[in-house]
C-alpha positions in Angstrom: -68.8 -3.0 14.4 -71.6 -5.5 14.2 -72.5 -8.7 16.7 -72.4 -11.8 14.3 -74.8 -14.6 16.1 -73.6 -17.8 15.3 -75.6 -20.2 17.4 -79.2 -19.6 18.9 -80.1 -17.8 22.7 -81.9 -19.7 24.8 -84.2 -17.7 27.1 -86.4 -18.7 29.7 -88.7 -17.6 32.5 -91.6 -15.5 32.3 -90.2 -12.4 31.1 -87.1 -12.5 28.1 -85.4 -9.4 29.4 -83.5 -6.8 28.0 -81.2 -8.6 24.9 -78.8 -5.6 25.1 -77.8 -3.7 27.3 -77.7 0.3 27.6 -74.3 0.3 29.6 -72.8 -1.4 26.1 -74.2 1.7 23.7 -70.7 3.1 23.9 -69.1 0.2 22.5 -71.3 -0.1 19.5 -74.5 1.6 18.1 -77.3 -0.8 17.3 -78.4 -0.6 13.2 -82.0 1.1 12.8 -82.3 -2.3 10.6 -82.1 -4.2 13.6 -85.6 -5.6 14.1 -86.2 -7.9 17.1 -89.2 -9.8 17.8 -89.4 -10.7 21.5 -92.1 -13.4 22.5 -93.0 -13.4 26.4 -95.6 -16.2 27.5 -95.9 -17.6 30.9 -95.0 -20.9 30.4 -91.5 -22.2 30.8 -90.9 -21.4 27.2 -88.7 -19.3 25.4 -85.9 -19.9 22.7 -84.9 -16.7 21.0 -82.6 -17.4 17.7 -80.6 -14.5 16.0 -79.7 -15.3 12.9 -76.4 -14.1 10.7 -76.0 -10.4 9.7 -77.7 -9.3 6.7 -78.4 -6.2 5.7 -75.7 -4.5 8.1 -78.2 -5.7 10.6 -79.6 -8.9 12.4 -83.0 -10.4 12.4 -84.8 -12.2 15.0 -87.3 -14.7 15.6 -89.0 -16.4 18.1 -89.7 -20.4 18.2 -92.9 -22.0 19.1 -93.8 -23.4 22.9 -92.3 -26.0 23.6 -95.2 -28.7 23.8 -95.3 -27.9 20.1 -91.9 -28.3 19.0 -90.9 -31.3 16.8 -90.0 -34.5 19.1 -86.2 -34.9 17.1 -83.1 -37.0 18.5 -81.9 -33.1 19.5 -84.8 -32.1 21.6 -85.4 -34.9 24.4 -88.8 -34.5 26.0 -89.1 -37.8 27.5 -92.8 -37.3 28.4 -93.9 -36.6 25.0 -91.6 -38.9 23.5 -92.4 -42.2 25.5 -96.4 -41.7 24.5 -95.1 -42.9 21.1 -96.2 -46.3 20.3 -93.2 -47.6 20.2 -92.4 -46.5 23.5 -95.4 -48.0 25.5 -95.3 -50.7 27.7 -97.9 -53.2 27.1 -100.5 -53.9 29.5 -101.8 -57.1 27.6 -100.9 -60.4 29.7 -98.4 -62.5 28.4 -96.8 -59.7 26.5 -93.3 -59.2 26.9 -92.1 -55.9 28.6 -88.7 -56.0 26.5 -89.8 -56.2 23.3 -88.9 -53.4 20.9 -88.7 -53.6 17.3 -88.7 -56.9 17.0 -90.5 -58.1 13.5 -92.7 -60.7 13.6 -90.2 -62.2 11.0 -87.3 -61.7 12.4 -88.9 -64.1 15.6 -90.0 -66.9 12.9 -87.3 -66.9 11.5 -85.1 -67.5 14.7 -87.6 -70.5 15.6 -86.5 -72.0 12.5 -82.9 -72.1 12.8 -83.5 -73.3 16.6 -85.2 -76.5 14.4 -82.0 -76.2 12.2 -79.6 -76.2 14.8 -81.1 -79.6 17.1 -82.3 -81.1 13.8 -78.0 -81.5 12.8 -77.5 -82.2 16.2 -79.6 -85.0 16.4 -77.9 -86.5 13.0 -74.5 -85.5 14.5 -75.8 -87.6 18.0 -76.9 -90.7 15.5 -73.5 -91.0 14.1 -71.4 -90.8 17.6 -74.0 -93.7 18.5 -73.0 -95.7 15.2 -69.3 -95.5 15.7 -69.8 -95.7 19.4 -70.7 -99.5 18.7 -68.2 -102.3 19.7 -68.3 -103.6 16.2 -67.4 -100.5 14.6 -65.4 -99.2 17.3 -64.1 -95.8 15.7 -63.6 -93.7 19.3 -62.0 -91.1 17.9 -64.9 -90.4 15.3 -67.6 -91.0 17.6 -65.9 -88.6 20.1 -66.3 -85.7 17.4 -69.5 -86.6 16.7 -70.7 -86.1 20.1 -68.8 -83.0 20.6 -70.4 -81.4 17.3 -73.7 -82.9 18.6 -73.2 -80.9 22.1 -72.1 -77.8 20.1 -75.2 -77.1 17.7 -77.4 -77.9 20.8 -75.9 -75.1 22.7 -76.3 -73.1 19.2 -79.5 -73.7 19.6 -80.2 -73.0 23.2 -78.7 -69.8 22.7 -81.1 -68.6 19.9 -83.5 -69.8 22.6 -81.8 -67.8 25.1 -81.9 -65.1 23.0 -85.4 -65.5 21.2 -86.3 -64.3 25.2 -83.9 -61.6 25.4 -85.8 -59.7 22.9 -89.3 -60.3 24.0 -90.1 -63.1 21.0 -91.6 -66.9 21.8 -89.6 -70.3 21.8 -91.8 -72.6 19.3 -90.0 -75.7 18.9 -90.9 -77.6 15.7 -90.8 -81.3 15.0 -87.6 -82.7 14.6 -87.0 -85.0 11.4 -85.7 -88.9 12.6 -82.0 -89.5 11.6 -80.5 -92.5 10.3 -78.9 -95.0 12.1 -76.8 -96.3 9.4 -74.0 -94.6 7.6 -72.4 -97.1 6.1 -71.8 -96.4 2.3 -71.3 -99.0 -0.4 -68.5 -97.0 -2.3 -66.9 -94.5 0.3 -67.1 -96.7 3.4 -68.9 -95.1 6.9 -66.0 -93.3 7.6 -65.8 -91.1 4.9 -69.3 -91.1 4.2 -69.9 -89.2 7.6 -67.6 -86.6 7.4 -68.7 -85.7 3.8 -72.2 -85.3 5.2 -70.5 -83.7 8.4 -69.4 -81.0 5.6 -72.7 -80.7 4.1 -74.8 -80.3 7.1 -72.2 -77.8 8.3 -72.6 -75.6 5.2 -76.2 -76.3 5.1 -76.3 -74.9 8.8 -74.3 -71.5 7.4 -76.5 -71.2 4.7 -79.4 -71.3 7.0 -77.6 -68.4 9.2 -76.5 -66.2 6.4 -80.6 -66.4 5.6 -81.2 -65.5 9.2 -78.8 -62.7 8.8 -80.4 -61.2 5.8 -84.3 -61.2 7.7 -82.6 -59.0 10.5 -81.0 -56.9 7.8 -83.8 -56.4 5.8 -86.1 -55.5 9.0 -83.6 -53.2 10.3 -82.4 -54.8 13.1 -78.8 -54.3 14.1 -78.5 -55.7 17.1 -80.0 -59.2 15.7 -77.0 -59.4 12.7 -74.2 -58.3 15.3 -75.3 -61.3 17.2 -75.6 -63.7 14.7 -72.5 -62.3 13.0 -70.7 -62.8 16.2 -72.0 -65.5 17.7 -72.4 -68.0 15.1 -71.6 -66.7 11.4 -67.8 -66.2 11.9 -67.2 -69.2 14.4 -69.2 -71.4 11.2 
């Protein structure tokens, strides 16, 4: 009857031992194939595999040390492993300690939809200003207006918010001036608005589906479960 090994030994200490044991002869008879290699160092080493039977026999080998293993996601040496550079914290000043595969792209790209996000805000403030007036005197319009002006300036103090999170730098751009008018020779201000309300809203999700494709393409799954949670299914 022959020992099938089905998963490696793991040895360690200075000296490997004896693999079987002389008491057991009775039970079974070890092959003359049997061949195997036994490596003793003095370092806190060993890993001895056995691999399947061949031959009516098994094999054996011995791994390398363990400072020359391959760093995997199996093996965790965090001592190694942290000297890679994506591990290291930065001494540089004004370098964020948080940062960690965040493209250079992926933070431009969030500065611009921070410029998105106030610059509709600040169109959406204009026109709960313009039917704010006593003369045109549409409260419940100029109410909406507000509160969409409110919403995409928190939109855009979150991507702040989280711009910082993940190590990046706010850069706010210049922000384009509105118009104060939005009355319209054929559809009237009313209408008018809310037809550009539409198209700055899917202007705004166009923007973020853009957004969601730079963290895509940079491999960056925690960005596009944010912005897929936090904005994309809520525009």
């Amino acid at each position: 009857m022959f020992l099938e090994a089905t998963s490696a030994i793991s040895l360690q200490g200075s000296n490997l031992g004896l693999l079987l044991n002389s008491a057991s002869a009775n039970s079974f008879s070890t092959p003359s194939s049997c061949n195997l290699s036994l490596l003793s160092r003095s370092s806190s080493f060993s890993s001895l595999a056995l691999s399947r039977k061949r031959d009516n026999g098994f094999t054996g080998y011995a791994l390398s040390e363990t400072n020359s293993m391959p760093l995997t996601g199996v093996v965790f040496q965090p001592f190694e492993e942290v000297k890679k550079d994506d591990y290291i914290v930065p001494i540089v000043p004004q370098v964020s300690l948080a940062r960690q595969r965040f493209s250079e792209e992926s933070e431009a790209a969030i500065n611009e939809q921070i410029n998105v996000e106030y610059n509709v805000s600040y169109v959406y403030h204009s026109m709960y200003a313009y039917f704010d007036r006593d003369n045109i005197a549409l409260k419940g319009l100029a109410k909406f207006f507000k509160d969409s002006s409110e919403e995409e300036r928190d939109h855009a103090q979150k991507l702040m918010e989280y711009q910082n999170i993940r190590g990046g730098r706010v850069k706010l751009h210049s922000i384009l001036n509105p118009p104060a008018e939005f009355e319209h020779v054929e559809k009237g201000d009313a209408l008018y608005a809310m037809e550009l309300a539409l198209s700055l809203e899917k202007l705004t999700n166009e923007k973020l589906l853009n957004l969601h494709s730079v963290a895509d393409s940079n491999n960056d799954p925690q960005m596009t479960y944010f912005i897929e949670t936090e904005f994309l299914q809520e525009q």
